[in-house]
C-alpha positions in Angstrom: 60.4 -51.0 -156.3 57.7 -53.0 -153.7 54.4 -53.6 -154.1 52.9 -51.2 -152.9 54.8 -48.2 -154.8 53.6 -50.9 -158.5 50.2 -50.7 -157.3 50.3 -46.9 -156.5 51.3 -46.4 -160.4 48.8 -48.8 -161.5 46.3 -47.1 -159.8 46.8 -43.5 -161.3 47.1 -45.1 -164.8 43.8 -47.1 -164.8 41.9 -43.8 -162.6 43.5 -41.0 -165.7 42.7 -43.5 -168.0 39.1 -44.2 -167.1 38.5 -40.5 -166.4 39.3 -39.7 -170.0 37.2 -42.2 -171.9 34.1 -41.7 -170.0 34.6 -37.9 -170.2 35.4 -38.2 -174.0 32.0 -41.1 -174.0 29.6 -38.3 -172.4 31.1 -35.6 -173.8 31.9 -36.6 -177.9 29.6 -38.0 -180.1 31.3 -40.8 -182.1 33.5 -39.4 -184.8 33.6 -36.1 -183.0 37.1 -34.4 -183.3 38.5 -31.1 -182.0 42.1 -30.2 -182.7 44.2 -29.4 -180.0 47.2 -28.4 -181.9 47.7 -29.2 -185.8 49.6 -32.4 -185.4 47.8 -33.2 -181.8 43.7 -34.2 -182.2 41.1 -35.4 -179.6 39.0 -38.1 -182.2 36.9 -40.0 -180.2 36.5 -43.5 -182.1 35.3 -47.2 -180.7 37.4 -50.2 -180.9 36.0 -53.1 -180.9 38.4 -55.7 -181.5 42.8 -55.4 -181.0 45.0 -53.1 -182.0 44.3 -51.1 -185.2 40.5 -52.6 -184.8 41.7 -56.2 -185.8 38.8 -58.6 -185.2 38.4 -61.8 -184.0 35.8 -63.2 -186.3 32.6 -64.7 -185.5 29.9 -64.6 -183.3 31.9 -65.0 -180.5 35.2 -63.5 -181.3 34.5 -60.7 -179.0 33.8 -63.0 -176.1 37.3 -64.9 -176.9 39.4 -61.7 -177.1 37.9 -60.2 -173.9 38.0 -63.7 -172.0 42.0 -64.0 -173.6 42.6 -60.6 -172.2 41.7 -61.4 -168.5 43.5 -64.4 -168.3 46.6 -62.5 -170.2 45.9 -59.8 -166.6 46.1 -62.9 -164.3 49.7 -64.0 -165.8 50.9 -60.3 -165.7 49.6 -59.7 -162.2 51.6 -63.0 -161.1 54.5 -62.0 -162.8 54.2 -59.0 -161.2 54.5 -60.3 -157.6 56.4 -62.3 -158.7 59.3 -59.8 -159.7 58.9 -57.9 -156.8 59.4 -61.0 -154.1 62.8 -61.6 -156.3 63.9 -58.2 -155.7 63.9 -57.8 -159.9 65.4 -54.3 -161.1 63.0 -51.3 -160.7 63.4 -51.3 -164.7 61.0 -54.7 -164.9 58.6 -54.1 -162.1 57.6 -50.6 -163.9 57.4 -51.8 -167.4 55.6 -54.6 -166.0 53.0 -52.0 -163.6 52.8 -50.1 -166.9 51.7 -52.9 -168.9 49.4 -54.5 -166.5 47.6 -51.0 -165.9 47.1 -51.2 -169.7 45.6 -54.0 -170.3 43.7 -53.8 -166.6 42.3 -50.2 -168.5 41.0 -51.9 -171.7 39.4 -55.0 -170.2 37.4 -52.5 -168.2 36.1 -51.1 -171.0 35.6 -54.8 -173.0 33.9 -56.1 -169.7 31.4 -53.6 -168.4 30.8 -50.5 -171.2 28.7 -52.2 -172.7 26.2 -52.4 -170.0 26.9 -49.2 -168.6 26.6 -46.7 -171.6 24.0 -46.0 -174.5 25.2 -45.3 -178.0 27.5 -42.7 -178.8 27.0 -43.3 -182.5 24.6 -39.9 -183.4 24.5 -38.8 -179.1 26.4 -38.0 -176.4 26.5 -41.5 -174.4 24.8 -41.8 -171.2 26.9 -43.5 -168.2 24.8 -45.8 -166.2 22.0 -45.7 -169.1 18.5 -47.5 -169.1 19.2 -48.7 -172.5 22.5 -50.0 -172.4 24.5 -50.5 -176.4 25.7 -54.1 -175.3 26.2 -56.8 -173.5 28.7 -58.3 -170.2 31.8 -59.2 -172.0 30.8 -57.3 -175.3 31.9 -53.8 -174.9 33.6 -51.4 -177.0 37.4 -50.2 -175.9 37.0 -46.1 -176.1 40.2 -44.2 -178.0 40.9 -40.7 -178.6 44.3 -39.7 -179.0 45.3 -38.8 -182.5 48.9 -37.6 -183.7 48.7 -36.8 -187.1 52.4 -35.5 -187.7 52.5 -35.7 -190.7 50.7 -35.7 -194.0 51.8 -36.3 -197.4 51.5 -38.6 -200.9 54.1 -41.5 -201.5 56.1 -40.6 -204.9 54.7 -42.2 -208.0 57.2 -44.1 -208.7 56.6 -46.5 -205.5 55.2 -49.9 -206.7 51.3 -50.4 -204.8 51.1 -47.3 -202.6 52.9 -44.3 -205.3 50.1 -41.6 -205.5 48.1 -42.6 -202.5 48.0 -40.5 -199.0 50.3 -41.3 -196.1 49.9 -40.2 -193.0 52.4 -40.3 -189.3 50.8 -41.2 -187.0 48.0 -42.6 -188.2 46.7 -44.4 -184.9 44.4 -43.8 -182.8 45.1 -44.8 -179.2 44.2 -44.0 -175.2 45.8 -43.7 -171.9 46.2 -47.6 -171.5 47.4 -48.1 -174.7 50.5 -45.9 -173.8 51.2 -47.4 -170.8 51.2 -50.7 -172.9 53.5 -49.1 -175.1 55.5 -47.8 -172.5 56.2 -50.9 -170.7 57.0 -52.7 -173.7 59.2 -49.8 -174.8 61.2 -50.4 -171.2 61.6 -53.8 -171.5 62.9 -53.4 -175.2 65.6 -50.2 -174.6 66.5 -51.3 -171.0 67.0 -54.7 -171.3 69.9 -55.0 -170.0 68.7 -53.6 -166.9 65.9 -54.6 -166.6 67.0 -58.4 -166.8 69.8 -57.8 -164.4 69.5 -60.7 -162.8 
């Protein structure tokens, strides 16, 4: 794959996934869900930390994750170019695109939503507002996509968790997360050809 067809993917990734969150930001107010089908939900939500709204502690733990992820972008762009000079399998230079777009998609957000929208918390967010919810470096990751497969109890019987709810899937996730997933999920099936070389 060259360059040109990486940066092609990258680019529909990070445009569908930016689209989304600031149609879900101006159109949902936070908490806001509508079901699309029973085990497929729109539930718009904030993130503001990792995966599964992990935090960094302290005052500036936000700062340190958003600062981590943009040098993380750096390494993947290089590795990136790098894969495609060495002629690397098509399998590596899309899982690596996919995962790049990713984490390009979230640092967006992280970097510059929190000086371009108001609060969504009890209204519908305003994009290039007056009164802005944050701060450069300081804003929140926008998700919405909500697979709730299943829902059920764990038997009684189970030590810790018998009796209490369990749901499939329980996370809540956006177009760059997927890709993230994607990639990763490419590298891990495909090894083999992936790492041809």
């Amino acid at each position: 794959m060259s360059l040109r067809k990486a940066y092609l993917l990258i680019f529909i990734i990070l445009l569908v996934d930016q689209l989304s969150k600031i149609y879900i930001k101006t159109n949902f107010v936070l908490g806001e869900e509508v079901s699309v089908f029973n085990w497929f939900k729109i539930l718009f939500i904030e993130n503001e930390g990792m995966a599964w709204g992990t935090k960094i502690p302290g005052e500036y733990g936000k700062l340190i994750l958003t600062v981590f992820r943009i040098f993380a972008v750096f390494g993947i762009a290089y590795w990136l170019s790098d894969s495609v000079k060495k002629q690397s399998s098509t399998f590596l230079i899309t899982a690596i695109a996919l995962i790049f777009a990713g984490a390009a998609g979230n640092i967006i957000d992280s970097v510059f939503y929190g000086v371009i929208f108001d609060d969504s918390t009890h209204n519908l967010a305003t994009l290039f507002s007056d009164a802005p919810y944050g701060t450069w470096f300081h804003g929140k990751v926008v998700d919405m996509l909500y697979f709730p497969i299943f829902d059920g109890y764990f038997p009684d019987w189970m030590p810790i968790v018998g009796g209490n709810e369990f749901k499939f899937f329980n996370a809540i996730f956006n177009v760059a997360d997927v890709a993230i997933s994607t990639g990763v999920g490419i590298l891990i099936v495909f090894n083999k050809k992936a790492f041809n070389k």
